[in-house]
C-alpha positions in Angstrom: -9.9 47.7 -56.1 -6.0 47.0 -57.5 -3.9 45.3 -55.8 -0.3 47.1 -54.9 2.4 45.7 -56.6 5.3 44.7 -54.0 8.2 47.1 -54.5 6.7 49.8 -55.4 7.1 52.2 -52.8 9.4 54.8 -53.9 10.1 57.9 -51.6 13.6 59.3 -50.2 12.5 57.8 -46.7 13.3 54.4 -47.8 16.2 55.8 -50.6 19.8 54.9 -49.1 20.7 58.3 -50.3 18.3 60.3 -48.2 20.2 61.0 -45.2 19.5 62.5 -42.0 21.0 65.8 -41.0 19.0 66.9 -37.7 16.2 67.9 -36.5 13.9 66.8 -38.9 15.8 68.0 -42.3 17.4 65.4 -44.8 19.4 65.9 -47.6 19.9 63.7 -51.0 23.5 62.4 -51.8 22.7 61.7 -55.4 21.5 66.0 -55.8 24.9 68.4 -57.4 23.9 70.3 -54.4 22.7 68.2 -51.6 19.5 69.6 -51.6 16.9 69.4 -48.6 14.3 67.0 -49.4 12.6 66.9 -46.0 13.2 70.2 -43.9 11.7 70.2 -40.1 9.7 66.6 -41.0 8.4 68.2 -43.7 8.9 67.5 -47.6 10.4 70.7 -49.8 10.2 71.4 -53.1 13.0 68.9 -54.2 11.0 65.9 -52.2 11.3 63.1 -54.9 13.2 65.1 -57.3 14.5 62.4 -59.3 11.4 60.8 -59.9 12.2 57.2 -58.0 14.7 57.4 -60.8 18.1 57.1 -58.6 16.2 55.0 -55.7 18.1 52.7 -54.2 16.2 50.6 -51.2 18.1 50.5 -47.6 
């Protein structure tokens, strides 16, 4: 089995630009149009759309 790299855990819960709107639904800072990335604790369509590219850890 590989081992898991430390650091590698990419996802807009632990981005500092995921932020929490209510009840469940979280936007992204970094999107043109603040996109939903997590709508009723659920992950949309634009969950992770930048690839871990803009990720920023809290």
């Amino acid at each position: 089995m590989g081992k898991n790299k430390k650091g590698n855990n990419k996802t807009c819960e632990q981005c500092i630009h995921c932020m929490y709107e209510e009840a469940g639904d979280m936007h992204c800072d970094e999107h043109d149009n603040f996109e939903l990335v997590y709508e009723e604790f659920g992950p949309t369509e634009h969950y992770m759309w930048c690839g871990g590219q803009r990720f920023q850890k809290i």
